[in-house]
C-alpha positions as CSV (number, residue, x, y, z in Angstrom):
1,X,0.0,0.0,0.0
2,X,1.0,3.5,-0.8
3,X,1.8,6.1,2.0
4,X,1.4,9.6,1.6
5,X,4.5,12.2,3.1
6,X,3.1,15.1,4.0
7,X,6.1,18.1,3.9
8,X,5.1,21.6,5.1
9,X,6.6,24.8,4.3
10,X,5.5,27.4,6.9
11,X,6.8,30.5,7.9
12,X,3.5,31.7,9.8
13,X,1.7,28.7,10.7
14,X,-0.7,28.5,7.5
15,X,0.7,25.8,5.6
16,X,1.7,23.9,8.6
17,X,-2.6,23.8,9.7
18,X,-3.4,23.2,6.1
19,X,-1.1,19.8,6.0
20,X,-2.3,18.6,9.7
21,X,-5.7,18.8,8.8
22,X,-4.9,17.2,5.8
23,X,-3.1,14.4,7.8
24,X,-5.8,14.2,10.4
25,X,-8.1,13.2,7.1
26,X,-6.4,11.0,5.7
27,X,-5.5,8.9,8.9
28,X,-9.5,8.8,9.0
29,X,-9.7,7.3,6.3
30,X,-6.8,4.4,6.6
31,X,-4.3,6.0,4.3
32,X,-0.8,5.4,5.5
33,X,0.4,9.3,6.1
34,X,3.2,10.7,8.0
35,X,3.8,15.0,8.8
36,X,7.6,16.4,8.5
37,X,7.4,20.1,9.4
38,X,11.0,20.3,9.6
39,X,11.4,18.3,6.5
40,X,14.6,16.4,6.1
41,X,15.2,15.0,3.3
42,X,17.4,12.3,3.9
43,X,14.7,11.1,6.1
44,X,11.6,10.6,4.2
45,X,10.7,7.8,1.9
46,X,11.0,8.2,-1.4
47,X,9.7,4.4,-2.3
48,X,6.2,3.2,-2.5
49,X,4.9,6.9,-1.0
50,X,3.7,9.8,-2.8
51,X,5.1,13.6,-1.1
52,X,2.7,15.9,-0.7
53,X,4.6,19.3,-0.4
54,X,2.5,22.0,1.5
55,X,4.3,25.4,1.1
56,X,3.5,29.0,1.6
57,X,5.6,32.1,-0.2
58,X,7.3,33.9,1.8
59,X,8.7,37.5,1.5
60,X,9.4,38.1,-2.0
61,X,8.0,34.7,-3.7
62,X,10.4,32.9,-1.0
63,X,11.1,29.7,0.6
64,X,9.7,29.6,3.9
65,X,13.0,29.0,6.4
66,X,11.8,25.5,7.2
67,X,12.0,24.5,3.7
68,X,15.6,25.5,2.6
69,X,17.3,22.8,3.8
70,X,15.3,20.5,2.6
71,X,15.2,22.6,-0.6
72,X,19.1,22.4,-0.5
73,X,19.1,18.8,-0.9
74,X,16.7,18.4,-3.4
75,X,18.9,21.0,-5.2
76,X,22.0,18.3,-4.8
77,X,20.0,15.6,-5.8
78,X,21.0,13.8,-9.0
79,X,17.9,11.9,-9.6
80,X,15.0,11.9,-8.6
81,X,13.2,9.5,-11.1
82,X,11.5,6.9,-8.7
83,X,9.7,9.8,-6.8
84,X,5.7,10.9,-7.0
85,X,4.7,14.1,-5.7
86,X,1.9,16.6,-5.7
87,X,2.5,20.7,-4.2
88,X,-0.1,22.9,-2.5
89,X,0.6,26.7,-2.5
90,X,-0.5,29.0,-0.4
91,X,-0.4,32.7,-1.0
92,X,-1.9,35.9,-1.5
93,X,-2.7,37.9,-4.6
94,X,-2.3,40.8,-3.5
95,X,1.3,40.4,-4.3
96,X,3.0,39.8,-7.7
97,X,5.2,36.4,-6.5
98,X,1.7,34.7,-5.8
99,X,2.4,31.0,-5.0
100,X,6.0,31.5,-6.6
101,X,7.5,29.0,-3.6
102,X,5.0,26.4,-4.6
103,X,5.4,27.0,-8.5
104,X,9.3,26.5,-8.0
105,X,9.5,23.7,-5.8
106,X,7.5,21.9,-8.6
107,X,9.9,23.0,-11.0
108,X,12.8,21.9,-8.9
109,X,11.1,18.3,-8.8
110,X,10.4,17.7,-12.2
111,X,13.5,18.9,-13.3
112,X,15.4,16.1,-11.0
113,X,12.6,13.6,-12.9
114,X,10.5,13.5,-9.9
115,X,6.8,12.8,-11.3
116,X,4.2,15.1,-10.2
117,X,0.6,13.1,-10.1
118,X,-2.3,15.8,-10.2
119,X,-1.8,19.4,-10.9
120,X,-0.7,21.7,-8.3
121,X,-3.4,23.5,-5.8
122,X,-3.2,27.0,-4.9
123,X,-4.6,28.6,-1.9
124,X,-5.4,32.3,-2.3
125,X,-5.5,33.3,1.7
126,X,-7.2,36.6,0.6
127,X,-10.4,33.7,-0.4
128,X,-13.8,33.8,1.5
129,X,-13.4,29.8,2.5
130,X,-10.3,29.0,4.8
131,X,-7.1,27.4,2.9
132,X,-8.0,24.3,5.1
133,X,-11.6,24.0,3.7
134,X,-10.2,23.8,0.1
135,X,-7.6,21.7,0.6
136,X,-10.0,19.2,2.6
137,X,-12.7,20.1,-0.5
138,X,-9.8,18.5,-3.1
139,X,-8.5,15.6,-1.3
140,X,-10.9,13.3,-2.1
141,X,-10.0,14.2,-6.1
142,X,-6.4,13.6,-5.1
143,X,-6.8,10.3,-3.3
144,X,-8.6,9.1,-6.4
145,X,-5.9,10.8,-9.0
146,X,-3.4,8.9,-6.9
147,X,-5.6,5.7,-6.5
148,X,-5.2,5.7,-2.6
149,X,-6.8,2.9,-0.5
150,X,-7.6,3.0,2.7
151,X,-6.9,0.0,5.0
């Protein structure tokens, strides 16, 4: 069975609630999942799991400081081929590098031949419905994308 890693990029605490109540959820519902929110990435499977990346933007389309390690590695990676991954950004419109740490971190992935299974999410915090909401609305798209089953 497949196992879903849940990696969070937060600066403020946004991302980090998104990807807990996305882990609460799919614990419910028997699928394998497991929270790094100080991601390292020597120590997450890469085999039979899919990564679910969960990043804000910070400052000026930035890497929240949780993430650059991790983002370090990834960058010193030769290949990544074996690896399935999906990103949810969070951001605000307001501001012209909208998303741009979850737009690159995608990038970054496919460009070490990771393989990105369902097309990226993007949270606009300036939305009427919480970040959490939506990401909870999509999941059950995602777990079917990625043909989850529970236990």
């Amino acid at each position: 069975m497949c196992s879903v890693n849940i990696i969070i990029g937060s600066q403020m605490g946004s991302a980090e609630y998104v990807g807990e109540q996305l882990a609460e959820q799919l614990i419910s519902l028997g699928i394998p999942t497991e929270v790094h929110d100080q991601p390292s990435f020597n120590d997450i499977n890469q085999d039979n799991t899919i990564w679910l990346l969960c990043t804000s933007t910070y400052g000026a389309g930035d890497y929240p400081e949780n993430l650059l390690p991790f983002i370090e590695s990834i960058k010193q990676a030769l290949d990544l081929k074996g690896l399935k991954f999906s990103v949810i950004g969070l951001g605000d419109t307001s501001y012209d590098t909208y998303n741009l740490a979850g737009r690159n971190l995608e990038a970054l992935l496919l460009s070490k031949g990771a393989h990105c299974t369902a097309q990226r999410l993007e949270l606009n915090i300036l939305d009427e419905s919480l970040p959490e909401e939506t990401a909870l609305a999509w999941l059950p798209q995602w777990i079917e994308i990625n043909n989850l089953k529970s236990l």
